[in-house]
C-alpha positions in Angstrom: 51.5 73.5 -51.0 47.7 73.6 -51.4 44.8 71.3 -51.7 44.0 70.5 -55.2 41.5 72.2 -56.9 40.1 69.0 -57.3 39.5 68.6 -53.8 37.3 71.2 -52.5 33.9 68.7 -53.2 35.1 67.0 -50.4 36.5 69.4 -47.8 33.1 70.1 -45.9 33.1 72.1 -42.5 34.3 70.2 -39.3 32.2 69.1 -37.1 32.6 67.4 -34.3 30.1 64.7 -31.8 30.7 64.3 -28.2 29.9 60.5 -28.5 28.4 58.5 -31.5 26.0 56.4 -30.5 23.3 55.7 -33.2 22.1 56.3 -36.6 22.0 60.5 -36.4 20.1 62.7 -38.7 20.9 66.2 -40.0 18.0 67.6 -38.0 18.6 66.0 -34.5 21.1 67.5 -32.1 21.7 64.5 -30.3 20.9 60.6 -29.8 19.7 58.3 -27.1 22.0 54.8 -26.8 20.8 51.8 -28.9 18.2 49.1 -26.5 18.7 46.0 -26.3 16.2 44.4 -29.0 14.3 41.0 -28.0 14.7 37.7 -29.4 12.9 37.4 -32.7 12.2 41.2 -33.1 11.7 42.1 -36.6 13.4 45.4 -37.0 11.2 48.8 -38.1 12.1 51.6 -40.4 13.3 54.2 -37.8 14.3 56.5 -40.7 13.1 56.8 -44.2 14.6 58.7 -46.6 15.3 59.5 -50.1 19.2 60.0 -51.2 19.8 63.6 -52.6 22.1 63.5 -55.9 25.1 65.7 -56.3 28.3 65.8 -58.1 31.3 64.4 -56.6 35.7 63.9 -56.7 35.6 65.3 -61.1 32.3 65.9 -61.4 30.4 62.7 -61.4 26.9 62.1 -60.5 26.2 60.5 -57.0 23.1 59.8 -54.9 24.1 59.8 -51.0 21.3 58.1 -48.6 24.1 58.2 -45.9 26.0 61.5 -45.2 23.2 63.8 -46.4 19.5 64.5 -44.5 21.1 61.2 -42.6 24.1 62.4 -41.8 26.0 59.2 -40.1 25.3 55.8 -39.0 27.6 54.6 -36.4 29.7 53.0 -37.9 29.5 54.5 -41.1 30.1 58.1 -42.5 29.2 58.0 -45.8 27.4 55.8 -48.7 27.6 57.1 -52.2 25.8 55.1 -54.5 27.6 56.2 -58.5 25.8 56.2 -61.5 24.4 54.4 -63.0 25.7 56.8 -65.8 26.6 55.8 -69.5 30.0 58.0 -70.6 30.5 58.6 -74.4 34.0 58.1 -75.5 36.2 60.4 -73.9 33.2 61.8 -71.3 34.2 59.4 -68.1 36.0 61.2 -65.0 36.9 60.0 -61.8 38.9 61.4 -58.3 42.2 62.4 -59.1 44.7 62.3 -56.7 43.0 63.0 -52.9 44.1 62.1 -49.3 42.3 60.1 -47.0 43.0 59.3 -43.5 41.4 57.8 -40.0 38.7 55.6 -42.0 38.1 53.0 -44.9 36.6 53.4 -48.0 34.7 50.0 -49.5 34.3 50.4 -53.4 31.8 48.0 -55.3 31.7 48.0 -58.5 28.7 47.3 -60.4 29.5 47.8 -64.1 32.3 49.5 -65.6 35.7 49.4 -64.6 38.4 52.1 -62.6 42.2 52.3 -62.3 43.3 52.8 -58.9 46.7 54.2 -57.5 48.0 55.4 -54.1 51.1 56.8 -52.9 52.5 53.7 -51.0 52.8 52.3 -54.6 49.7 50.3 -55.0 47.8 50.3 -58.3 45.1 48.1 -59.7 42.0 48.2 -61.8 38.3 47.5 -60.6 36.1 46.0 -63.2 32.3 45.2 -62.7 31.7 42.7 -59.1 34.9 43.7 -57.5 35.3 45.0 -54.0 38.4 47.4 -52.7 38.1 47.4 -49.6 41.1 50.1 -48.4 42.0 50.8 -45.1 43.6 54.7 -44.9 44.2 54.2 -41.8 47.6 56.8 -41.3 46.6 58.3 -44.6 47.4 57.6 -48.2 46.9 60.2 -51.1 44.7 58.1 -53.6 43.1 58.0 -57.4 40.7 56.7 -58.3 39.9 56.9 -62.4 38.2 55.3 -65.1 39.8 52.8 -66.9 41.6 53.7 -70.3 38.7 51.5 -71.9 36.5 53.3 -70.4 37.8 56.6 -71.2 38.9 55.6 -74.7 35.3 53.8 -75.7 32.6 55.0 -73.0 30.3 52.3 -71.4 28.0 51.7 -68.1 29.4 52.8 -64.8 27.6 51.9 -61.7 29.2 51.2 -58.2 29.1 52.2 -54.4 31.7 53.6 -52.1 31.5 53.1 -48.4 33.3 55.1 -45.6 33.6 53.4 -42.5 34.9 54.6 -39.2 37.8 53.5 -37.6 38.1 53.5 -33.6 40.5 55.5 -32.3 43.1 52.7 -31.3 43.3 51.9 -35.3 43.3 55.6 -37.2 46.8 55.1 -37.6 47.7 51.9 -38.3 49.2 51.2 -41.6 47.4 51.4 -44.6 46.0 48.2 -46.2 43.9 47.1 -49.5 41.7 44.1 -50.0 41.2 44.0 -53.7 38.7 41.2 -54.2 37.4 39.6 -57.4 33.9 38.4 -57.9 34.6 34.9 -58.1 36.1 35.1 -54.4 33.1 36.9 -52.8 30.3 34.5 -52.3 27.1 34.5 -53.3 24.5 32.4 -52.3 20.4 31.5 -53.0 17.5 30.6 -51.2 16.0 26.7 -51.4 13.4 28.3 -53.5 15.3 30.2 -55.3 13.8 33.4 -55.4 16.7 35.1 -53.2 20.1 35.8 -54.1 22.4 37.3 -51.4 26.1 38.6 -52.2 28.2 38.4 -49.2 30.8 41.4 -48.9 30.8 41.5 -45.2 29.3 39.7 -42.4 27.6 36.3 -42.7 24.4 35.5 -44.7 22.5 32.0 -45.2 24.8 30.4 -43.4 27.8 32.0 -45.7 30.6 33.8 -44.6 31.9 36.7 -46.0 35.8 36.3 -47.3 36.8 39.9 -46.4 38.5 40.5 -43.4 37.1 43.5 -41.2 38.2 45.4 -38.2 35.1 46.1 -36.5 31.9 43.9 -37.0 30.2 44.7 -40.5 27.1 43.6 -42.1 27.1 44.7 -45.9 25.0 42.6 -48.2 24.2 42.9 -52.0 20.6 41.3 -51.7 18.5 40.4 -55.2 14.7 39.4 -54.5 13.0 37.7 -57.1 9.4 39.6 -58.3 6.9 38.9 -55.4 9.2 36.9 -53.3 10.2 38.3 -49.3 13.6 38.0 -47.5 14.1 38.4 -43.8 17.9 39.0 -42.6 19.3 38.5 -38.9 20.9 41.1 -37.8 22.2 41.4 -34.4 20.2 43.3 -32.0 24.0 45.5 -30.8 24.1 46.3 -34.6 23.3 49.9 -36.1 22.2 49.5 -39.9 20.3 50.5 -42.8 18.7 49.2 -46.6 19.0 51.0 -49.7 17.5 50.5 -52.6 19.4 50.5 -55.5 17.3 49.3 -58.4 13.5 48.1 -58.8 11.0 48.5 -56.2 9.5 46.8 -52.7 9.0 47.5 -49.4 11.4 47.7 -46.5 10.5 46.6 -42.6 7.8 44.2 -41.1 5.1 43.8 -43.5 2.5 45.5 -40.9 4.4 48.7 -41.0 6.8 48.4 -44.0 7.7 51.7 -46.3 7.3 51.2 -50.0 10.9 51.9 -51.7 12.3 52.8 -55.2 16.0 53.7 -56.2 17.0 55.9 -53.9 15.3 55.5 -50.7 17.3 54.2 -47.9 15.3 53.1 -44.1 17.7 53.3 -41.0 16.6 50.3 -38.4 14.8 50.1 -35.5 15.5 48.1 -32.8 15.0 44.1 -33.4 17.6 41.5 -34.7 16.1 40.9 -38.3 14.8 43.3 -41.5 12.7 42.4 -44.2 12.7 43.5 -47.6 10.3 42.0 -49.9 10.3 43.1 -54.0 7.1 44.3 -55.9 6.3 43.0 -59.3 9.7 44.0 -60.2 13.3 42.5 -59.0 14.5 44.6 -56.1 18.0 44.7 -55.6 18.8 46.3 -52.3 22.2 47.1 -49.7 21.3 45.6 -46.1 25.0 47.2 -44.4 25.0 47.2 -40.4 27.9 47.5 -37.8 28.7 47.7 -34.1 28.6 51.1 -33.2 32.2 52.6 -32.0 30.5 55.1 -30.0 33.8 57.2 -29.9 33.6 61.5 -30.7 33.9 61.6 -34.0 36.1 65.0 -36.1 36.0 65.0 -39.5 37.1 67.2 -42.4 36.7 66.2 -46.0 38.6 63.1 -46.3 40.3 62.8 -43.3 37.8 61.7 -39.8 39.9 61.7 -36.7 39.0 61.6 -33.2 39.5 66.0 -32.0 40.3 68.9 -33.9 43.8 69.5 -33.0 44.3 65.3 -35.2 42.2 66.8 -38.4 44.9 70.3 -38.0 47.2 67.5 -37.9 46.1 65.2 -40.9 46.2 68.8 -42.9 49.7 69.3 -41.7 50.8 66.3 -42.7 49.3 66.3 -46.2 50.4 69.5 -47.5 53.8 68.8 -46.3 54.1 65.7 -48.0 54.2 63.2 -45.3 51.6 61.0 -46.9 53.3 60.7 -49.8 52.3 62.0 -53.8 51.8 59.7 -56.9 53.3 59.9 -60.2 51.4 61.7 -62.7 49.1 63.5 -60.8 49.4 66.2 -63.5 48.2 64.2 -66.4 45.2 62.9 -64.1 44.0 66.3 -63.5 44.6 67.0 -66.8 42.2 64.1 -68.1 39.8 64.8 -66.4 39.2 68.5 -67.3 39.1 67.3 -70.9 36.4 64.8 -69.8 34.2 67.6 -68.5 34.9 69.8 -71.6 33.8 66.8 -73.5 30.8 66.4 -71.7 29.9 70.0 -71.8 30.1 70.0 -76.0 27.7 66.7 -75.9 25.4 67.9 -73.7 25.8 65.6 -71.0 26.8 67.8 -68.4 24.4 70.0 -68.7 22.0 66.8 -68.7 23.1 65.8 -65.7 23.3 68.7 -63.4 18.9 69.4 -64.6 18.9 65.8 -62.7 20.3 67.3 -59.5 
């Protein structure tokens, strides 16, 4: 048995990193340890950059300001920020049928909706303000597509996936899904009003976040009001970054702050707060930050394990079978080929890939 076609946008070379200290970049061979920030330190922009866009799982369209030029941030491996793309009727695709193992992937769906299914016999569907987040842990295959809807009538798709390490002691423990409507993740405001603050992970304004996760997360969904500034705590043991994800502002303290459209994402500096504060436009921007594992790190594709001789492993596994297979896998791969077609004879695809 062979990887799927399907799969080869995500099987990237292996590489592996002694220990994982901080946020690293594409261009640095190595890291020196987080310091200790001190009380009431606004954090700086260590790292500014601007997310490249390529095509991901089908084909779709992703900007990636984490796991590009900045290639990790301790915790996480990857953010993919989808869309925002509107699909004629029959033009939307997805990730067929794919493995994952060692991590967990946090979807967030802005608009749109998407079916998921896995091989332990889970299945649901993701419309616009609900979080998945899914714990591979021993490894699952997985789809994720658009929703017949979709598919059938087109529409807006916007959303953000997340990969987040596990430590070693928990790459394979069972997997586990947290599908979470809007109405249970909560959002709250500012006295004046002028900052609204979804709460996915971590605490915000006092707020706790009602998913549960297995290493310390920050991952906040932040809306600032035309003019208005908001400064987060975030703890000084934390690694972290803000992305911009619509409108424009400026990211940091405001005596060095970087000015920041769609697409730019600024890795922190030491401190145990960052400020973002909006232009004359709304600014919606991710503020996501974690405690650093700081174990080696060997990843391949979609499975991140701990040495080489676990990712030969995970392979092993998968193409034998032992993580499983889900129904209509066929059909899937099918779809989405005639999604791409169809995008090819409206000229979307080609519309696209001049963007990239």
């Amino acid at each position: 048995m062979t990887l799927p076609t399907v799969l080869t946008s995500y099987i990237r070379p292996i590489f592996l990193v002694s220990l994982v200290r901080t946020c690293l970049f594409s261009s640095l061979a190595s890291s020196q340890p987080s310091i200790p920030a001190m009380p009431s330190q606004e954090r700086g922009v260590a790292r500014f950059s601007a997310a490249h866009q390529q095509r991901e799982g089908g084909g779709f369209v992703v900007r990636r300001p984490i796991g590009g030029e900045i290639r990790e941030c301790d915790p996480f491996l990857m953010l993919d920020h989808m869309g925002p793309t509107v699909y004629g009727p029959g033009e939307a695709v997805g990730a067929p049928d794919h493995p994952h193992r060692g991590f967990e992937t946090v979807t967030y769906i802005v608009d749109g909706a998407m079916q998921h299914k896995d091989s332990a016999g889970n299945s649901g569907t993701l419309s616009s303000g609900w979080v998945q987040w899914m714990t591979a842990g021993s490894g699952v295959v997985h789809s994720e597509m658009p929703s017949d809807e979709v598919l059938e009538k087109g529409g807006r798709q916007e959303g953000f996936q997340l990969w987040v390490n596990l430590p070693k002691k928990d790459k394979m423990i069972p997997p586990r899904y947290q599908d979470t409507p809007p109405e249970k993740i909560p959002v709250v405001t500012t006295e004046d009003g002028k900052v609204k603050v979804k709460v996915i992970a971590g605490e915000s304004l006092g707020t706790d976040a009602y998913i549960e996760t297995r290493t310390r997360i920050l991952y906040l969904d932040i809306t600032v009001q035309p003019g208005a500034t908001f400064v987060q705590p975030v703890p000084p043991t934390y690694d972290g970054f803000a992305y911009v994800w619509r409108g424009a502002g400026s990211l940091g303290p405001s005596d060095a702050s970087k000015k920041a459209k769609m697409g730019n994402v600024a890795v922190f500096g030491a401190g145990d707060s960052f400020r973002v504060t909006a232009d004359d436009e709304e600014l919606h921007v991710l503020i996501i930050a974690g405690e650093p594992i700081r174990e080696p790190i060997a990843r391949h594709g979609p499975f991140v394990m701990n040495t080489h001789a676990e990712i030969q492993q995970a392979f092993q596994d998968y193409q034998s079978g032992k993580l499983g297979s889900i129904e209509g896998s066929d059909e899937r791969y099918a779809r989405t080929e005639a999604a791409k077609e169809k995008q090819r004879s409206t000229g979307k695809w080609q519309k696209d890939q001049g963007d990239l």
